[in-house]
LOBAMI-969474 format. One record per residue (C-alpha): residue in three letters; chain; y, z, x. Coordinates in steps of 0.25 Angstrom, whole numbers, padded with zeros to 4 digits. Example, Ala and Ser with C-alpha at 12.3 -4.5 7.8 and 13.67 -1.06 7.14 Angstrom:
<zakes>
+-----+-------+-------+-------+-------+
: res : chain : north :    up :  east :
+-----+-------+-------+-------+-------+
: ala :     A : -0018 :  0031 :  0049 :
: ser :     A : -0004 :  0029 :  0055 :
+-----+-------+-------+-------+-------+
</zakes>
This chain:
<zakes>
+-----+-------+-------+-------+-------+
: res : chain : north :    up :  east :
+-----+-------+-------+-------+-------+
: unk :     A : -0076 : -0058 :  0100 :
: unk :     A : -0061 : -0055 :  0100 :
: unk :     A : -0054 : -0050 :  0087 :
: unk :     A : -0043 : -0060 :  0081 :
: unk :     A : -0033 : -0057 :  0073 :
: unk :     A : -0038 : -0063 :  0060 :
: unk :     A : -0025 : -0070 :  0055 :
: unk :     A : -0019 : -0074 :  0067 :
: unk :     A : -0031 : -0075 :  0076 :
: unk :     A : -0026 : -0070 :  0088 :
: unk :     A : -0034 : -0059 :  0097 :
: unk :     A : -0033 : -0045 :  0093 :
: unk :     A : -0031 : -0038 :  0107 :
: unk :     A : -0026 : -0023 :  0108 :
: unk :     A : -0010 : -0029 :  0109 :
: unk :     A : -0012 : -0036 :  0096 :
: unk :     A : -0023 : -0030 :  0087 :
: unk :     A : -0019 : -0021 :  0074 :
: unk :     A : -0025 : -0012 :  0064 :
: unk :     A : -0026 : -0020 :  0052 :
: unk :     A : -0027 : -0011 :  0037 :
: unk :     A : -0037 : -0018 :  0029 :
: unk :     A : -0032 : -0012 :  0017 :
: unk :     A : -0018 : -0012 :  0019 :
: unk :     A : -0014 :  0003 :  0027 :
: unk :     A : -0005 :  0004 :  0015 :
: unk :     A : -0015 :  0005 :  0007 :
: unk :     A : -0023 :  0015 :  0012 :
: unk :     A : -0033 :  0007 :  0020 :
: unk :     A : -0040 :  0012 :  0031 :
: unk :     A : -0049 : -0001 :  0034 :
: unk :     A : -0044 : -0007 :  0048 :
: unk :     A : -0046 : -0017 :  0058 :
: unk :     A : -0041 : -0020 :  0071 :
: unk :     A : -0047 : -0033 :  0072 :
: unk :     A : -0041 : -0041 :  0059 :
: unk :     A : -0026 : -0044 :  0063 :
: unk :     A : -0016 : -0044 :  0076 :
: unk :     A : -0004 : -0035 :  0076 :
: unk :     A :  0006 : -0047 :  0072 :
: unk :     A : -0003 : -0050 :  0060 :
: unk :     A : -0005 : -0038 :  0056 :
: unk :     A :  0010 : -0037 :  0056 :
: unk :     A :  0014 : -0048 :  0048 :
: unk :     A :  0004 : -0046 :  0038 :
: unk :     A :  0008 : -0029 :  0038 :
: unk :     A :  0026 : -0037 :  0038 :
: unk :     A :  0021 : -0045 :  0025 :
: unk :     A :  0011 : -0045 :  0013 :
: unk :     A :  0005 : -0030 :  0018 :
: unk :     A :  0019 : -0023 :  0016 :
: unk :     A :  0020 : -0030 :  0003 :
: unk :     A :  0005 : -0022 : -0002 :
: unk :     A :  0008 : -0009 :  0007 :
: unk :     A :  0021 : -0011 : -0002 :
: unk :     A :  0016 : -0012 : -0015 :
: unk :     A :  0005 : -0002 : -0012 :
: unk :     A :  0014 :  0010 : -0010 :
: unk :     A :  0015 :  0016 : -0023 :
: unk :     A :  0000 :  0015 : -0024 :
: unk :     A : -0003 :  0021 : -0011 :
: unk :     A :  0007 :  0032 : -0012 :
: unk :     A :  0004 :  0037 : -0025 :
: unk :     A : -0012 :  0036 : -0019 :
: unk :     A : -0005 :  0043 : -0008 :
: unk :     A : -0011 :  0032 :  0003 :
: unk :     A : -0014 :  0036 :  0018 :
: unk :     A : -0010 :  0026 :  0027 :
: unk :     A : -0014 :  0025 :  0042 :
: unk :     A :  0000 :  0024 :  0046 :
: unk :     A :  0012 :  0026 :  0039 :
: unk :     A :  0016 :  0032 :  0026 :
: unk :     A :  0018 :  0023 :  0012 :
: unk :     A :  0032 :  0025 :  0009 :
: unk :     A :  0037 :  0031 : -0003 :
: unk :     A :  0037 :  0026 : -0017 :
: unk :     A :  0046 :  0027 : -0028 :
: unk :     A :  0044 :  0033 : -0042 :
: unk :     A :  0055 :  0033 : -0053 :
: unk :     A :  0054 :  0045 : -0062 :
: unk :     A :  0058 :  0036 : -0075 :
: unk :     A :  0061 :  0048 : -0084 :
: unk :     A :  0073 :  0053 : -0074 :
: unk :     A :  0076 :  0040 : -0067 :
: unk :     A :  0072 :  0048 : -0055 :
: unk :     A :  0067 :  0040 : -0042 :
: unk :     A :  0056 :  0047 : -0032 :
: unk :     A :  0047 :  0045 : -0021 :
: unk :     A :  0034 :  0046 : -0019 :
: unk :     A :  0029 :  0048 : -0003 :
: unk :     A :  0014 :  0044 : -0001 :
: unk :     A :  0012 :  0060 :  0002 :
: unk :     A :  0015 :  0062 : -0014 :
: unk :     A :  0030 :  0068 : -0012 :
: unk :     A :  0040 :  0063 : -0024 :
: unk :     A :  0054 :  0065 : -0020 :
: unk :     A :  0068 :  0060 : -0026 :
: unk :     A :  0070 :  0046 : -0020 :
: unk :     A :  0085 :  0049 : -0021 :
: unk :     A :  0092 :  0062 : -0020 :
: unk :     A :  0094 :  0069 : -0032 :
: unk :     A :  0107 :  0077 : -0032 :
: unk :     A :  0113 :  0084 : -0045 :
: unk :     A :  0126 :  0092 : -0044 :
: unk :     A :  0127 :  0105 : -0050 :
: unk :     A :  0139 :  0111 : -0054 :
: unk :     A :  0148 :  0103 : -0050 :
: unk :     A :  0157 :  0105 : -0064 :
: unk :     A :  0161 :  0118 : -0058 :
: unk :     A :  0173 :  0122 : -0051 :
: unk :     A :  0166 :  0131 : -0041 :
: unk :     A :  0163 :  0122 : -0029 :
: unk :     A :  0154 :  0133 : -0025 :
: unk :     A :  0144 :  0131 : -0038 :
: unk :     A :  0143 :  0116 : -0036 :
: unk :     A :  0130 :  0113 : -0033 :
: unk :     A :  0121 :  0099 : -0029 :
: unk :     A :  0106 :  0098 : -0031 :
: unk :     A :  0099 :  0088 : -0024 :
: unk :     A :  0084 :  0084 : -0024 :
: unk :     A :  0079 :  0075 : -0013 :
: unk :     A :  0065 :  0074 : -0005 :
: unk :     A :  0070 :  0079 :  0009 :
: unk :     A :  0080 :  0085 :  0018 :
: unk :     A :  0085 :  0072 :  0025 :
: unk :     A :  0089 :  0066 :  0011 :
: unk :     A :  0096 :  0080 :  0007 :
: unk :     A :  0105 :  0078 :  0020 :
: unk :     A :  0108 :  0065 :  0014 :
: unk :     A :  0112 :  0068 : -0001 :
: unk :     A :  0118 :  0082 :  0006 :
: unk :     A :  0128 :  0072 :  0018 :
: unk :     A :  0130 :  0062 :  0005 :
: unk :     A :  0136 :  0073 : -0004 :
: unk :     A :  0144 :  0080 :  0009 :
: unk :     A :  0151 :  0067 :  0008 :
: unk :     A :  0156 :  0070 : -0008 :
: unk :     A :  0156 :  0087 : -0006 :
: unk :     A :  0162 :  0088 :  0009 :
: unk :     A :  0160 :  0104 :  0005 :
: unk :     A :  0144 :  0102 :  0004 :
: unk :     A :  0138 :  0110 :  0015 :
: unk :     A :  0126 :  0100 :  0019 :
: unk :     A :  0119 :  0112 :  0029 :
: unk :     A :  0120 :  0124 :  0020 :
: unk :     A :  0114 :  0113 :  0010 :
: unk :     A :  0103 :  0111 :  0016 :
: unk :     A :  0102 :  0126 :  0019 :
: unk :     A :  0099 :  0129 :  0004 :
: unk :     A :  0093 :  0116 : -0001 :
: unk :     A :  0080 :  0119 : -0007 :
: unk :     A :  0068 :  0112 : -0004 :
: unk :     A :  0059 :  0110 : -0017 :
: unk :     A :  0045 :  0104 : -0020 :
: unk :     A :  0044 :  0098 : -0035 :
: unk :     A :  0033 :  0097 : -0043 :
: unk :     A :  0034 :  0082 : -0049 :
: unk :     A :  0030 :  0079 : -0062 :
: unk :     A :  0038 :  0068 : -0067 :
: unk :     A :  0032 :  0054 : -0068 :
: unk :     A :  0035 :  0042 : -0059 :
: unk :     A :  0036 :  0028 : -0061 :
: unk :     A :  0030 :  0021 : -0047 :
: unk :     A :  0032 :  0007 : -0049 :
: unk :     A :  0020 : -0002 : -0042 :
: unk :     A :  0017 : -0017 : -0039 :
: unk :     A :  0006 : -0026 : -0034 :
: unk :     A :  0002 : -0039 : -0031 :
: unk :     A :  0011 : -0051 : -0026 :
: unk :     A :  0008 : -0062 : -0015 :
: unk :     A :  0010 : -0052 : -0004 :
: unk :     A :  0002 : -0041 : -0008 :
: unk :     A : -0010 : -0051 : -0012 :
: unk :     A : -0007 : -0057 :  0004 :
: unk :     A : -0010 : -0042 :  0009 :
: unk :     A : -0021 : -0042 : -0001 :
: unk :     A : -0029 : -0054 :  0005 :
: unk :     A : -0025 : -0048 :  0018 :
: unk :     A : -0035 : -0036 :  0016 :
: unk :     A : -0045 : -0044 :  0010 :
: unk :     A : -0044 : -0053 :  0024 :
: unk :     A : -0044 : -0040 :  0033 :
: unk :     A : -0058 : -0036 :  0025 :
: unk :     A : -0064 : -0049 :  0028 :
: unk :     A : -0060 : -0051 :  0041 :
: unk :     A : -0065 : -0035 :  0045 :
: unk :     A : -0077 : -0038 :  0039 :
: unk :     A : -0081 : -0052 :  0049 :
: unk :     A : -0074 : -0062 :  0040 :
: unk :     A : -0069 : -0074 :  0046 :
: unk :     A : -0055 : -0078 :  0049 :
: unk :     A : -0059 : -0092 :  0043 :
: unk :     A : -0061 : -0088 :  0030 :
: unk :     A : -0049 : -0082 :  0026 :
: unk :     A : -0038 : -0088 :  0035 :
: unk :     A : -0034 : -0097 :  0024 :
: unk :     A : -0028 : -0084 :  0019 :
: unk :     A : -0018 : -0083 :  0030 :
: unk :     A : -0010 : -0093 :  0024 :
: unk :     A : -0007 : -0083 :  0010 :
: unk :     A : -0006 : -0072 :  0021 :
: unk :     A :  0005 : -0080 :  0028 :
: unk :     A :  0013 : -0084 :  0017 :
: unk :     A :  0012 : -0098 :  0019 :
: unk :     A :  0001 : -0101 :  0007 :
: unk :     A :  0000 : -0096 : -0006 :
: unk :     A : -0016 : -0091 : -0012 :
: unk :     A : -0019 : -0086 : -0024 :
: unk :     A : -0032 : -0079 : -0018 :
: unk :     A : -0028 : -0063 : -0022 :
: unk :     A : -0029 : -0056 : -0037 :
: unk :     A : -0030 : -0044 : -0044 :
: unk :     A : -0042 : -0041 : -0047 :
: unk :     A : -0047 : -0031 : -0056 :
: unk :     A : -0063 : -0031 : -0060 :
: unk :     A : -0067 : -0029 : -0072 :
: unk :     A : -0077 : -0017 : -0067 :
: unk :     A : -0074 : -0009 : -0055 :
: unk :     A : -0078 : -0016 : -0043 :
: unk :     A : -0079 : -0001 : -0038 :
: unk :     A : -0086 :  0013 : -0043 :
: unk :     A : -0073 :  0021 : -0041 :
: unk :     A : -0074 :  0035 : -0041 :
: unk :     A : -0064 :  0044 : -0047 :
: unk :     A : -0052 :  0048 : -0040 :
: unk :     A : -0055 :  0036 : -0028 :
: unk :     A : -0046 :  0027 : -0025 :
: unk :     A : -0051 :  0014 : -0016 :
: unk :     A : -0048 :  0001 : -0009 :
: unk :     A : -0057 : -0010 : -0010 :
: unk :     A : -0061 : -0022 : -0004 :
: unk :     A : -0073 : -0031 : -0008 :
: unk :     A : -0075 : -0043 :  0003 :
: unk :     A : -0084 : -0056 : -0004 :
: unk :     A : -0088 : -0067 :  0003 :
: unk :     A : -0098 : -0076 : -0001 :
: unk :     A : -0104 : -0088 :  0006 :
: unk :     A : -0111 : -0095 : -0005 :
: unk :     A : -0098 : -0093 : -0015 :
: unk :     A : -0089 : -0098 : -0003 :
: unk :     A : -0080 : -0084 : -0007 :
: unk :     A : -0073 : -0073 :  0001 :
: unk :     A : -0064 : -0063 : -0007 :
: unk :     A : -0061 : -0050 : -0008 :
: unk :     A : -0058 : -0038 : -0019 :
: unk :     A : -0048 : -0030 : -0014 :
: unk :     A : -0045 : -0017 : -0023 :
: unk :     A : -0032 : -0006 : -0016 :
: unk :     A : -0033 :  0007 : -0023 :
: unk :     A : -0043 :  0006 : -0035 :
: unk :     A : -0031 : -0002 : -0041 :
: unk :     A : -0025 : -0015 : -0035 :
: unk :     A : -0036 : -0027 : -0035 :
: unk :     A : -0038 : -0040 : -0029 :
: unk :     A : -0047 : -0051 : -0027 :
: unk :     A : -0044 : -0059 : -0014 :
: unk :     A : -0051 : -0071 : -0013 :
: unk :     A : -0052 : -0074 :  0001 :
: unk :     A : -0060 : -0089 :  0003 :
: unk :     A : -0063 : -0096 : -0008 :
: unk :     A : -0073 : -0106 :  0002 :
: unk :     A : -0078 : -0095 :  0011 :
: unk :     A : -0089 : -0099 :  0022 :
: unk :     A : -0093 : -0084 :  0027 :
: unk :     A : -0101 : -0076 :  0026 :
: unk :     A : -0105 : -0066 :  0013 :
: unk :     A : -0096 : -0055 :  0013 :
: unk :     A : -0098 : -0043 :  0005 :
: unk :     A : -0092 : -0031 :  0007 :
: unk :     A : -0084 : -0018 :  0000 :
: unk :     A : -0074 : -0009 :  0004 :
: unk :     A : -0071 :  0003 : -0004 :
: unk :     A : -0061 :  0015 :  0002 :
: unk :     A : -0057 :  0026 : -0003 :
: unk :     A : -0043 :  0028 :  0001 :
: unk :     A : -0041 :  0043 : -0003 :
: unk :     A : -0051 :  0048 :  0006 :
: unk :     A : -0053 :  0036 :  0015 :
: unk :     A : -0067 :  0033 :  0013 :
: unk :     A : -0074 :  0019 :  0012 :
: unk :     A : -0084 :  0019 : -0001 :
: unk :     A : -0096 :  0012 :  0001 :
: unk :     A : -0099 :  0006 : -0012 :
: unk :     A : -0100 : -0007 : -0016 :
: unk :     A : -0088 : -0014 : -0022 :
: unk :     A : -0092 : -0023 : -0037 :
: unk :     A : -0087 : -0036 : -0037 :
: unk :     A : -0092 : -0049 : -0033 :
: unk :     A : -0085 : -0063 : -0037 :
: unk :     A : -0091 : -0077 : -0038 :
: unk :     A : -0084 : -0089 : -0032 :
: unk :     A : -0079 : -0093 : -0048 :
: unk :     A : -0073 : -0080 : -0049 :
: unk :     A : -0065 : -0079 : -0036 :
: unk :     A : -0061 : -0092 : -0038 :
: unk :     A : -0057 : -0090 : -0053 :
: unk :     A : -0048 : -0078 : -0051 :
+-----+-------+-------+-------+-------+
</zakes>
């Protein structure tokens, strides 16, 4: 049988077919298919509610200091509040200046010769910058023999940072679902138990069918130091429920609930990966809800 495109339906062939992140490659996820979504589906989902999560997730993954399979998280912004300073922090750890800093010394004495500028910034191409920027003001600045003597330092940094971070909204709940689709349909699901999902997907209907969701026991024995993604996948025949618990990074939670009338088959199945040292866990995952209590949340 012929893979389709599980949104759009058409066939997946060698021109169209893409490699579709489970959990979002923003994330850290390492779980794939090349049978879930065409390239243009892909596409528009990757243009729309999945930029709005790798968005919000930065921070996070940065600060986790995140491997993707391709490309580099860009960089994240701290304030250091005690000194009004701003930085930034690349996903490899580096804090640099976000804006030059540039203090002139001397300059209240008469011997030109004395007068000196210090300047702090994180690389040589924005030192060209601040260094053409201040030729413009002091034509006598001699930009090469500058460069000559500039003095290239690493910091220790101890100052603390404030990083701010936010999480939820109709997109990122859209990119949410998503997953919980991917999972389902990677593990034989059928299309015709969550298409009704593409309208939310599309924009054209609104669903309350995502929320935080925070147990009141760990679903998972988490060992220390370990830092997962979770999925759990139910479906239940005589409940007539399909939902899934997504958890990204021990901290953000959601309960999806997939099909409130579901006809397939029962479903029950864990994820766990560890997404420091890539491994998946095979250990069972602590939570099972009943029809009343999907329905109630």
């Amino acid at each position: 049988m012929k893979e389709r495109c599980y949104k759009c339906e058409v066939e997946l062939t060698k021109e169209n077919f893409s490699t579709e992140h489970v959990i979002l490659n923003a994330c850290g996820g390492k779980l794939k298919s090349d049978s879930l979504l065409c390239k243009k589906c892909n596409s528009s989902f990757g243009d729309s509610f999945d930029k709005e999560l790798a968005k919000t997730i930065t921070p996070l993954a940065n600060l986790l200091r995140i491997k993707r399979d391709r490309g580099n998280p860009p960089k994240i912004n701290g304030l250091d509040t005690l000194n009004n300073t701003e930085y930034t922090l690349d996903h490899n750890g580096a804090i640099n200046h976000k804006k030059p800093s540039i203090q002139k010394i001397g300059f209240d004495n008469p011997d030109i010769s004395k007068r000196k500028f210090q300047i702090k910034v994180p690389n040589q191409k924005m030192l060209k910058q601040v260094l053409n920027g201040l030729k413009r003001k002091h034509p006598d600045l001699d930009i090469e023999k500058a460069l000559e003597e500039f003095n290239y330092t690493e910091e220790p940094f101890d100052k603390e940072l404030e990083i701010k971070m936010s999480f939820g909204g109709t997109e990122t709940f859209k990119s949410i679902t998503k997953t919980a689709i991917n999972f389902y349909i990677l593990n034989g699901g059928e299309r015709n138990e969550i298409k009704h999902l593409f309208e939310f997907l599309d924009g054209n209907k609104e669903m309350n069918n995502v929320w935080f969701h925070y147990p009141d026991k760990d679903v998972y024995n988490y060992k220390e130091g370990e830092i997962t993604h979770i999925i759990k996948l139910k479906g239940s025949k005589t409940e007539r429920i399909l939902y899934a618990y997504i958890e990204l990074f021990n901290s953000h939670c959601f309960i999806i609930k997939l099909n409130k009338n579901y006809t397939g088959k029962d479903l029950n199945l864990d994820y766990i990966f560890n997404i420091h040292n890539h491994k998946i866990i095979d250990e069972s995952i602590n939570l099972n809800l009943k029809r009343q209590e999907l329905l109630d949340l």
